[in-house]
N, C-alpha and C positions, 0 to 999 in steps of 0.2 A: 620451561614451565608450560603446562598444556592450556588451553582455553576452560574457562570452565565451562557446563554443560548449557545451552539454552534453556530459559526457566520461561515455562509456558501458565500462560492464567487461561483455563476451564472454566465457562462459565455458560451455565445451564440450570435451569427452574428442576428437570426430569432427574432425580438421584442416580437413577440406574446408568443412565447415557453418563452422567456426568465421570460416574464412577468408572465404566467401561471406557470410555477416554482416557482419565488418567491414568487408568494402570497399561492402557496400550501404548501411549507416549511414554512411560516411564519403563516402559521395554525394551523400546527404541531411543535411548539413550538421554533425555528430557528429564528436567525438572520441573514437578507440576506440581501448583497450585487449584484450589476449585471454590466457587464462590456458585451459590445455589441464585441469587438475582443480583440486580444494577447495584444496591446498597449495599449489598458484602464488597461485589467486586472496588466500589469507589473505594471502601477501609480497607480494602490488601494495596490496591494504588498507588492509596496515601503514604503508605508503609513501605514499598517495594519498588524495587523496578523491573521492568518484562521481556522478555524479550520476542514477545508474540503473546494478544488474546486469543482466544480463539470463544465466538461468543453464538449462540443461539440466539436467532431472531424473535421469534415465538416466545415472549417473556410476558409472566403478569406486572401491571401498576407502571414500568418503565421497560418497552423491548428493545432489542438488541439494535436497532436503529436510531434510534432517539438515544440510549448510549453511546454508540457510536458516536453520531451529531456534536453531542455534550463533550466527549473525551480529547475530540481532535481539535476543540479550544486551548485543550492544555497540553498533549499530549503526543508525541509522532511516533508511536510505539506499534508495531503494524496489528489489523486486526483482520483476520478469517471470521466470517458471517457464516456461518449454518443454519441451516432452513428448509422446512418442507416444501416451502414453496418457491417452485423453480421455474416461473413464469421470466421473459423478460426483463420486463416493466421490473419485476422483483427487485432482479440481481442489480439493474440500473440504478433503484433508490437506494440499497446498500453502496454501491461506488460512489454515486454522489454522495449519502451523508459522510465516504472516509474512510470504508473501507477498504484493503486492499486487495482483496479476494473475496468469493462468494460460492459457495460450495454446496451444492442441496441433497437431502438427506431422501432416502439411504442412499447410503456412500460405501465404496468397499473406504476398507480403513486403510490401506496402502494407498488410494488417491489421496484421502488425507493428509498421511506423511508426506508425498509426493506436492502437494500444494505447499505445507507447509517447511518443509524446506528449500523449495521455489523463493518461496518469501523471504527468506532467510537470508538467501543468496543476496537478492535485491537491496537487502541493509548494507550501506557503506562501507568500505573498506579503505583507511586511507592512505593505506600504505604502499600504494599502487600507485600514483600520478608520475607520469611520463613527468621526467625531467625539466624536457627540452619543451611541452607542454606550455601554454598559459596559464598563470595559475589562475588568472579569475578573469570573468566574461563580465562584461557591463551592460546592462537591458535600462535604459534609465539613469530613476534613482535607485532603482535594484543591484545588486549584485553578483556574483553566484561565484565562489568558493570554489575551483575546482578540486585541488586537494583534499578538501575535507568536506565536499560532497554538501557546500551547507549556504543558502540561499538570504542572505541579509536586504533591510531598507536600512539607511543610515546606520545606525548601531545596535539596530533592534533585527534579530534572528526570526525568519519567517518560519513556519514549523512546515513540514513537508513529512508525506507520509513515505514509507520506505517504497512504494509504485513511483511517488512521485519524483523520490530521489535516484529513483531506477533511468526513467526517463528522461531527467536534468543527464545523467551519466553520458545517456547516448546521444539526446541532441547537442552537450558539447563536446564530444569528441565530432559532430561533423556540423562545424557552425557554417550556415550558410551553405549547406546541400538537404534537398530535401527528402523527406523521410517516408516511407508510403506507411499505411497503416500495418499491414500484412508484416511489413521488415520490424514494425515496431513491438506487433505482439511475437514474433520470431524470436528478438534482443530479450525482452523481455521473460520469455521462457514460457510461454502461457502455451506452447503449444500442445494439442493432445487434449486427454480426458475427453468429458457429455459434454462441452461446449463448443456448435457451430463455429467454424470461422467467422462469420456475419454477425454472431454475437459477439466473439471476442472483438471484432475492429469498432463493433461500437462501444464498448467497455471501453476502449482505447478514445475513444471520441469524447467519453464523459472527463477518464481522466483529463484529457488534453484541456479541457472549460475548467474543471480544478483548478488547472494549473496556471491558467492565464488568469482566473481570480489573482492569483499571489502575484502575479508580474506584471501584468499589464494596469495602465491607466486607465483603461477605457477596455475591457474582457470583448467587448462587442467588437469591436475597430480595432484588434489584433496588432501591435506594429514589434514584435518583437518574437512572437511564439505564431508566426502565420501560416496561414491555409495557402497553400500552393495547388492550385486548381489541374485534376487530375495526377498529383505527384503525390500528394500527402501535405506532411506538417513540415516546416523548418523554422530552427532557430535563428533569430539573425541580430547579432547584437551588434554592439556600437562600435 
């Protein structure tokens, strides 16, 4: 039996863009959904599950960042930011609110594709953990699931965006060596397309404070997810 198709949620205020999206993903093999603002998209939500937003920042009453913000309380479903405004500073407030991508408009539509099956990629796989592997790392009271890619405190499952689940991937397969920024956006697949390398290792830099919210005790004083001065990031668990 084959997989069935990724079902992708469209969400955009503009009809015509909204429209031109989903009949070009539903070309390139996608099942698409389209919600015209934040309120439609939360009633398909409620109703569905996705497997990739992809959401226009530029929204009236609720924009695409502050949905963002809101969805990743409930929600680890990856989300593409699209945006006219592709300043820095921009792209950095969409990764902090949870984004996992951030893409600024115009765009050929084949970078689109090319992003968003990047992302794709980065959704867990569990059918893959080495053997002879650990299956789980200990940070704490945390714990992190290697086979199944899934990051718990006591009983209660920490949500993790499919980036961030991108990242737990790589620094446990090398606990305890450190990782430079550059090797991280490389693992990751972000190479290529309009973004600077200098941009992409700071995108990497946001995630990395993401990520130590969920793990660490103290985000500030690092003792698990640490800065290794001139190397990069390492993981180093108990």
């Amino acid at each position: 039996m084959t997989d069935p198709d990724p079902h992708i949620l469209v969400v955009d205020d503009d009809e015509r863009i909204r429209d031109l999206l989903a009949r070009f993903l539903k070309r390139n093999g996608f099942l698409v959904s389209t919600a015209r603002d934040a309120a439609q998209a939360r009633r398909l939500l409620a109703g569905l599950e996705f497997d990739l937003i992809v959401l226009d920042v530029m929204m009236p009453v609720e924009d695409g960042i502050s949905l963002t913000e809101s969805l990743r309380q409930e929600i680890s479903t990856p989300i593409l930011l699209l945006s006219a405004r592709g300043e820095a500073d921009d792209r950095i407030r969409g990764l902090e609110a949870g984004a996992d991508d951030y893409l600024t408009k115009p765009f050929e539509p084949r970078e689109l594709l090319l992003r968003i099956n990047a992302i794709l990629r980065r959704v867990p796989e569990t059918s893959h953990a080495a053997a002879s592997a650990p299956k789980v790392l200990h940070l704490g009271d945390v714990r992190y699931d290697m086979e199944r890619s899934e990051l718990w405190r006591g009983d209660l499952p920490i949500r993790l965006t499919a980036t961030e689940v991108q990242l737990m991937r790589i620094f446990s397969a090398h606990p305890g060596e450190p990782l430079s920024r550059l090797q991280l956006v490389e693992e990751m697949g972000r190479t290529g397309g309009k973004d600077q390398p200098g941009a992409q290792e700071r995108a990497v830099d946001v995630q990395i404070t993401r990520l130590r919210r969920k793990i660490e005790a103290d985000p500030k004083q690092p003792r698990y997810l640490q800065t290794v001065r001139g190397a990069g990031y390492m993981l180093a668990p108990d």
